[in-house]
C-alpha positions as YAML, in Angstrom:
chain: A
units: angstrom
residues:
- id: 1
  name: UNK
  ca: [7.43, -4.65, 15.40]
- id: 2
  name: UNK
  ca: [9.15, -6.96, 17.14]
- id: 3
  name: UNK
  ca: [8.36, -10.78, 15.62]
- id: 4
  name: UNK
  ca: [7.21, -10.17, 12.43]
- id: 5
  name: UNK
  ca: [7.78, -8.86, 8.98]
- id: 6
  name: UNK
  ca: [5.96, -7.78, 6.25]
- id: 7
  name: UNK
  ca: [5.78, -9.18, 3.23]
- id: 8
  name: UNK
  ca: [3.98, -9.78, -0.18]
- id: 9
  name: UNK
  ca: [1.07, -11.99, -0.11]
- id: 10
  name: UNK
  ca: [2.65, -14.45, -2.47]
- id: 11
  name: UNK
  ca: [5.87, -15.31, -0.47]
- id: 12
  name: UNK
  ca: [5.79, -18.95, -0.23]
- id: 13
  name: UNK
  ca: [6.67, -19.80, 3.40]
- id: 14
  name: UNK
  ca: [3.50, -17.36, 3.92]
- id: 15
  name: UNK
  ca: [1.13, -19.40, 1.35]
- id: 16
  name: UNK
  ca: [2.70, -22.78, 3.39]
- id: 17
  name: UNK
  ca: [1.38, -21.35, 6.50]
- id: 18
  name: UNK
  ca: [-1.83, -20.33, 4.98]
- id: 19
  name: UNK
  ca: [-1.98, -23.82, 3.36]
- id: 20
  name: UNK
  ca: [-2.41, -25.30, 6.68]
- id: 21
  name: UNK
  ca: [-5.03, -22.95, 8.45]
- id: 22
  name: UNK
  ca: [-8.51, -24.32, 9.12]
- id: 23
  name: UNK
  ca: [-10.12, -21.64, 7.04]
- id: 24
  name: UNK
  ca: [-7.94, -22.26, 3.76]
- id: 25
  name: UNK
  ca: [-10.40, -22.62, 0.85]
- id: 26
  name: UNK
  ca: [-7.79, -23.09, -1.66]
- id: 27
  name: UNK
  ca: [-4.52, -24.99, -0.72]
- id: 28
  name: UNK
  ca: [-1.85, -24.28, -3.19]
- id: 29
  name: UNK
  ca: [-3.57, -21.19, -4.66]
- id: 30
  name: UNK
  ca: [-0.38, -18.59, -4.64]
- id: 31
  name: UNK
  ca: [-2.03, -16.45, -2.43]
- id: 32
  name: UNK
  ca: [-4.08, -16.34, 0.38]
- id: 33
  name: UNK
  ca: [-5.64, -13.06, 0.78]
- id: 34
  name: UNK
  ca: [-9.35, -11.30, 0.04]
- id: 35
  name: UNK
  ca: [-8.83, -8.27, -2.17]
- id: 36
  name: UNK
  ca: [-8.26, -4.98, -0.86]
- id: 37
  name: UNK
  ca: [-6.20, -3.52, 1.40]
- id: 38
  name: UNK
  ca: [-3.76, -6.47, 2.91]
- id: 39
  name: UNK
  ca: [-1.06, -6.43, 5.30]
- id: 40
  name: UNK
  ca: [0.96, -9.47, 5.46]
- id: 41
  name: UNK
  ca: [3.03, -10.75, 8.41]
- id: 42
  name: UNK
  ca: [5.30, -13.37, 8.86]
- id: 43
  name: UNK
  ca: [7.24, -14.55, 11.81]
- id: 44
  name: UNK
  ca: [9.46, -17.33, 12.49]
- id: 45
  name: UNK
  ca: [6.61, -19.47, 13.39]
- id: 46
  name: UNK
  ca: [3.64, -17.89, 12.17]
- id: 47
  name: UNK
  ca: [1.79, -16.18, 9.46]
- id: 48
  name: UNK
  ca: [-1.02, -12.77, 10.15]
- id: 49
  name: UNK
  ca: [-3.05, -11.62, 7.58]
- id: 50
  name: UNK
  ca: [-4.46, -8.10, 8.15]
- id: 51
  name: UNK
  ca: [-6.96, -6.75, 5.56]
- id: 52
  name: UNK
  ca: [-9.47, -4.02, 5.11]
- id: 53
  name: UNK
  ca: [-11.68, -3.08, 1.97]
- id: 54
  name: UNK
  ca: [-10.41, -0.97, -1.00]
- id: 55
  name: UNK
  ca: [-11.99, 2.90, -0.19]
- id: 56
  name: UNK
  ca: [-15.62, 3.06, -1.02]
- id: 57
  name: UNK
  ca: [-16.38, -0.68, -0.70]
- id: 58
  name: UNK
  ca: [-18.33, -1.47, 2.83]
- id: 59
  name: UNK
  ca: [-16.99, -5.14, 4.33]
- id: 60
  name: UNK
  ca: [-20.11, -7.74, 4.80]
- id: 61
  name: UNK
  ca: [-19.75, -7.26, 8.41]
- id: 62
  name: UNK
  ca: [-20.54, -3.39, 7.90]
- id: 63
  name: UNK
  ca: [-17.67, -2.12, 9.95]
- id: 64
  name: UNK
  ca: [-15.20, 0.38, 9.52]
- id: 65
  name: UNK
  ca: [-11.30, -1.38, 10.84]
- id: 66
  name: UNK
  ca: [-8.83, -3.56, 10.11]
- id: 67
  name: UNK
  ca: [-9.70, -7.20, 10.09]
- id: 68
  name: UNK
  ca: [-7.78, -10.39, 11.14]
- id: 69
  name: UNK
  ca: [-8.46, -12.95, 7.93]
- id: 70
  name: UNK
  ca: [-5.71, -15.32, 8.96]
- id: 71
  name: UNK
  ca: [-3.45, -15.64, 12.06]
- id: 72
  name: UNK
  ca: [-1.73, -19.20, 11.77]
- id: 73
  name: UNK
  ca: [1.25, -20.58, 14.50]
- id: 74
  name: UNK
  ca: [2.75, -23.79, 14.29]
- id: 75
  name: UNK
  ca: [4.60, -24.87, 17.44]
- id: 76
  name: UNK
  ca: [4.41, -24.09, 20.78]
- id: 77
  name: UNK
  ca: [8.01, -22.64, 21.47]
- id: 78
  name: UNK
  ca: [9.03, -18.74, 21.00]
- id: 79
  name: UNK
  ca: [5.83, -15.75, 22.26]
- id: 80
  name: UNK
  ca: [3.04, -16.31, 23.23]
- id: 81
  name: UNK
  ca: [-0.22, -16.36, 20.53]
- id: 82
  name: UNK
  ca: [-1.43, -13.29, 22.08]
- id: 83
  name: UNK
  ca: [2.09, -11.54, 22.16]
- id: 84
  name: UNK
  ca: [2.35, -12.00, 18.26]
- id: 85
  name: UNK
  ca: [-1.17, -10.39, 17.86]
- id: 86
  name: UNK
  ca: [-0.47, -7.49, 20.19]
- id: 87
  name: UNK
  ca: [3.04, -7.06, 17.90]
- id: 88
  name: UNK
  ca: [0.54, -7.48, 14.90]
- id: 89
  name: UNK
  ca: [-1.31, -4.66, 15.85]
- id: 90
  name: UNK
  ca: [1.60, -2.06, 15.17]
- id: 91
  name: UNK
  ca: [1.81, -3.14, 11.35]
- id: 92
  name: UNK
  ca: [-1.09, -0.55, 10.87]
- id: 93
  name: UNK
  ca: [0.45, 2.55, 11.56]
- id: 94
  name: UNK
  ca: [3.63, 1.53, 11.09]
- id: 95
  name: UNK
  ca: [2.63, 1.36, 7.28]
- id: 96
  name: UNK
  ca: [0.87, 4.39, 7.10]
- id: 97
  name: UNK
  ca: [-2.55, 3.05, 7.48]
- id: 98
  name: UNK
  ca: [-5.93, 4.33, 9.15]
- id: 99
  name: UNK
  ca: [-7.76, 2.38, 10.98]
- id: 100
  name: UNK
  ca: [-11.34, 3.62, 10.91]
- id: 101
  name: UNK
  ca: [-13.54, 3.97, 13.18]
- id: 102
  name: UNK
  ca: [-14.47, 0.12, 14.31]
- id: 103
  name: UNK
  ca: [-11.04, -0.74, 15.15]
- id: 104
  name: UNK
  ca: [-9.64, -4.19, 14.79]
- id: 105
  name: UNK
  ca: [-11.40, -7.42, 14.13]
- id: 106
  name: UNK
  ca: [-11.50, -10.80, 14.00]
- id: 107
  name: UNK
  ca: [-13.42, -14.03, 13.54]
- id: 108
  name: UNK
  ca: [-13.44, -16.64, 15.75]
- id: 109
  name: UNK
  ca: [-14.11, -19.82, 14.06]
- id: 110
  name: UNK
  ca: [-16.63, -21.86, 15.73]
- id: 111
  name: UNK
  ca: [-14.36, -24.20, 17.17]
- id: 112
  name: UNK
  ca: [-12.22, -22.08, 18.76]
- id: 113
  name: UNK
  ca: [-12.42, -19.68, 21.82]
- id: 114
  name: UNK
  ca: [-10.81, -16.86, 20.61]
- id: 115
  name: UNK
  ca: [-8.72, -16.79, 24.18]
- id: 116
  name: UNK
  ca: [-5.06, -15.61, 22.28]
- id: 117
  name: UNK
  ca: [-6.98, -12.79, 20.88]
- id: 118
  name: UNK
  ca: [-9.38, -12.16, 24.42]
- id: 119
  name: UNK
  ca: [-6.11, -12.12, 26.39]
- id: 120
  name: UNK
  ca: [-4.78, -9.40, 23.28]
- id: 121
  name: UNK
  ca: [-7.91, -7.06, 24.72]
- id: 122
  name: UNK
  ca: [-10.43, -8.16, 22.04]
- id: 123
  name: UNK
  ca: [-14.17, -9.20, 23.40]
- id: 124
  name: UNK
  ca: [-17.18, -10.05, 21.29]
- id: 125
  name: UNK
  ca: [-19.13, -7.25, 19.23]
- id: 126
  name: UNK
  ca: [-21.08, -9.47, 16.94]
- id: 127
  name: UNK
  ca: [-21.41, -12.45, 14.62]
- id: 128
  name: UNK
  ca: [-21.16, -13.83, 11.01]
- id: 129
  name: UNK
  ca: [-24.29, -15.19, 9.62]
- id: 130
  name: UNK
  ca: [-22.69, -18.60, 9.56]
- id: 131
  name: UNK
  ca: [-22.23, -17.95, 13.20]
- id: 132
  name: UNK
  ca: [-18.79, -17.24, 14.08]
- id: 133
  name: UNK
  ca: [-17.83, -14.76, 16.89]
- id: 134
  name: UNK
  ca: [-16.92, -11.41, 16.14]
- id: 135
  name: UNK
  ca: [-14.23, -9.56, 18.54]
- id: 136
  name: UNK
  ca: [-13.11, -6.44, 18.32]
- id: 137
  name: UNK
  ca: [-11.08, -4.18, 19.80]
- id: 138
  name: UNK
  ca: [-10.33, -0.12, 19.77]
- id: 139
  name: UNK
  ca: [-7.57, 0.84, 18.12]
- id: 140
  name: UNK
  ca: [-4.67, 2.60, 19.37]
- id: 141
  name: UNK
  ca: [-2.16, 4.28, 17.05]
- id: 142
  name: UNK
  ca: [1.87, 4.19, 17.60]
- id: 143
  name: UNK
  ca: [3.67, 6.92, 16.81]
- id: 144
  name: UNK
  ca: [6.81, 5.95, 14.28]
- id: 145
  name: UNK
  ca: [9.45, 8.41, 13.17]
- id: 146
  name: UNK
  ca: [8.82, 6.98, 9.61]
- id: 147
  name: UNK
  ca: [5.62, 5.88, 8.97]
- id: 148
  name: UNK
  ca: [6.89, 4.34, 5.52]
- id: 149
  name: UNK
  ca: [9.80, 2.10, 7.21]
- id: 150
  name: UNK
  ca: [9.48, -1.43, 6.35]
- id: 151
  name: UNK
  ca: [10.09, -3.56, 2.80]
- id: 152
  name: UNK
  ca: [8.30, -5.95, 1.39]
- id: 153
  name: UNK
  ca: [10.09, -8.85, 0.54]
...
């Protein structure tokens, strides 16, 4: 990856990003993320929050990928929004992961376009009962020497 990197998600510049996302039901809570399977980025200017369901446990949108829960930039200077999510992507294997068989997803608030994550290669495949956009995208696996490279910090 080339922005970001991964850590726990407790790390506090993380939660202060989090913090100031639209979709934050608990500011100042000391983490952010559903339970499950999480994958926590953080960049110079941004925060990414990848997550999937523990094994055995279906997601309420009854597909099988990694989902977007919280992708959060402040400022305009540095990549572009849909750079960082295209850099995002390579967390997945890079960790080890599988994807499953929906790929990667996201919600689009209702708001928002979703255009970072269109021009990323994402287009609709659904919605939430609350009706946000769902976009998703196949998902293509990078081949890393070690799969297990990477600390959390």
């Amino acid at each position: 990856m080339k922005y970001w990197r991964r850590v726990k998600k407790t790390h506090p510049r993380a939660v202060a990003y989090a913090d100031r996302h639209y979709t934050r039901q608990t500011p100042g809570s000391p983490q952010f993320m559903p339970p499950g399977q999480t994958i926590v980025l953080l960049s110079e200017q941004a925060v990414f929050g990848w997550w999937r369901p523990k094994p055995g446990i279906e997601a309420m949108h009854h597909l099988d990928g990694w989902t977007c829960t919280i992708f959060h930039r402040e400022g305009k200077d540095g990549p572009l929004a849909s750079e960082l999510i295209l850099d995002a992507e390579d967390a997945i294997s890079l960790y080890g992961y599988d994807c499953g068989g929906d790929g990667l997803l996201t919600y689009i608030g209702k708001h928002l376009d979703g255009t970072c994550f269109q021009l990323a290669g994402y287009a609709p495949v659904g919605s939430s009962v609350d009706g946000k956009a769902l976009l998703g995208k196949p998902y293509r696996r990078w081949l890393y020497p070690d799969p297990l490279q990477g600390v959390l910090l």
